[in-house]
N, C-alpha and C positions, 0 to 999 in steps of 0.2 A: 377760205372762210371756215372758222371751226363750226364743227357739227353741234347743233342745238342738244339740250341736254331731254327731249321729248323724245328725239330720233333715237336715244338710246335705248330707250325702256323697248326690252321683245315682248314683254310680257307683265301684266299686274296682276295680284292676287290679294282679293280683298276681304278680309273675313268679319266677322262681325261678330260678338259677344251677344246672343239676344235673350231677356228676361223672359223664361217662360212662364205663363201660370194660366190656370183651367180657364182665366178669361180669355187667354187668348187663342184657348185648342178648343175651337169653335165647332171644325169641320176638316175633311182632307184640305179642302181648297185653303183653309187659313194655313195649314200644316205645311202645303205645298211652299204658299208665301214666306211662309216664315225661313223657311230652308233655303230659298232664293236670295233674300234676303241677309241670312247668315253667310250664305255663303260668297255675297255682292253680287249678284246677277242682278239683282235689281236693287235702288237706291230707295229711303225711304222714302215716305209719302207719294212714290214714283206713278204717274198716270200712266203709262203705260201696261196694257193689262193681258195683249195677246201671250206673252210670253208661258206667265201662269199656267196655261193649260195644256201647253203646248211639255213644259216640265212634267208635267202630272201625267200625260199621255204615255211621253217616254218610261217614268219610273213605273208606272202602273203596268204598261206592256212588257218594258224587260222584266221587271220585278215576281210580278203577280202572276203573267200568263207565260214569263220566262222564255223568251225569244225577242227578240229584237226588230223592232217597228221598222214597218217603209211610211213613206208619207202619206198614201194613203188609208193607212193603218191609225195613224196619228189623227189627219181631218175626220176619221169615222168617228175614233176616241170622242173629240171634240166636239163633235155634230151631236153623239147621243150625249156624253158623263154631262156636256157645259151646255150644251143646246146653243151650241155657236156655231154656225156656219162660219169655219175661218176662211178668208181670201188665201188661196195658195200664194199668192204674193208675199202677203205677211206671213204665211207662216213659213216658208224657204227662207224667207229674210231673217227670221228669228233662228232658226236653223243655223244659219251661217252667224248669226252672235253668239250663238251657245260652242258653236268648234270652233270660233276665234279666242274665245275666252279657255278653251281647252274641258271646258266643263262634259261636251260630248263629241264624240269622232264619229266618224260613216264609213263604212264601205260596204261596196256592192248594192247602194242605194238604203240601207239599213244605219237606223240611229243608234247610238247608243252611250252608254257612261261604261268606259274601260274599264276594263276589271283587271285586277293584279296577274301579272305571268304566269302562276300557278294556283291562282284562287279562283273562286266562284263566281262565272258571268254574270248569276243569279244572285246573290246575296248585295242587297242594297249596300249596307255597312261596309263590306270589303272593297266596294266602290267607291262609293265616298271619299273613303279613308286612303285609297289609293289616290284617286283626282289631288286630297289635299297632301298625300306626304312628296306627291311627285313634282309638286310645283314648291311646296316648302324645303325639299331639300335642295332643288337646286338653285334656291335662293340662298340657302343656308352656305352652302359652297362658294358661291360666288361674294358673297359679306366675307367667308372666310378670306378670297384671296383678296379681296380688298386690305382687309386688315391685317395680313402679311405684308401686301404691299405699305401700306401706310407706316407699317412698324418697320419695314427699309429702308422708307423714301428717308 
């Protein structure tokens, strides 16, 4: 039985082009959105909203206070910056969407967004930018050998 063409995909990467303008840098939390967004972690119009804060914890603790959050480091984030008590449920579930999508790794119980082999744990943009070149190149390669291969078949 040949394998479905769904079972192939290891991985999607989905970016988004988004118009910015002062209407819509409202605040962090739009800022946040928008980023999520850009970056496809969330779909438009998307009701789902634990997510959101659960981002903002993270970049706000690596970024700003430059170390790297445990989970309870995150629910306090959330409890004062959003005034949400999140369910640890949801938010280990979102947890575990955010490092299936590759956007963030763990270890030793600590979140975080990779930073490049020899760059800055702390600088948001070298993160970012590493998340997107590491999943864009190696889609880049792999179109490549496609279209080696198509150019033999």
């Amino acid at each position: 039985m040949p394998i479905s063409e769904s079972e192939l995909i290891e991985n999607e990467l989905k970016l988004r082009l988004i118009r910015i303008d002062n209407s819509s840098i409202v605040s962090r939390r739009s800022l946040i959105r928008l980023l999520a967004l850009s970056l496809g972690i969330i779909n438009p119009g998307e009701s789902r909203q634990s997510i959101i804060p659960i981002i903002d914890a993270i970049i706000y603790i690596q970024f700003n206070m430059k170390r790297y959050p445990v989970v309870d480091d995150i629910k306090a984030y959330i409890n004062e910056r959003w005034n949400i008590n999140i369910n640890i449920k949801t938010l280990y579930y979102h947890l575990l969407k955010l490092k299936e999508l590759g956007f963030i790794e763990s270890e030793k119980g600590q979140y975080f967004i990779k930073p490049p082999l020899n760059g800055d744990p702390y600088n948001i943009k070298d993160c970012i930018r590493y998340y997107l070149d590491r999943n864009i190149n190696e889609i880049k390669m792999q179109i490549d050998n496609l279209l080696d291969n198509i150019k033999n078949a």
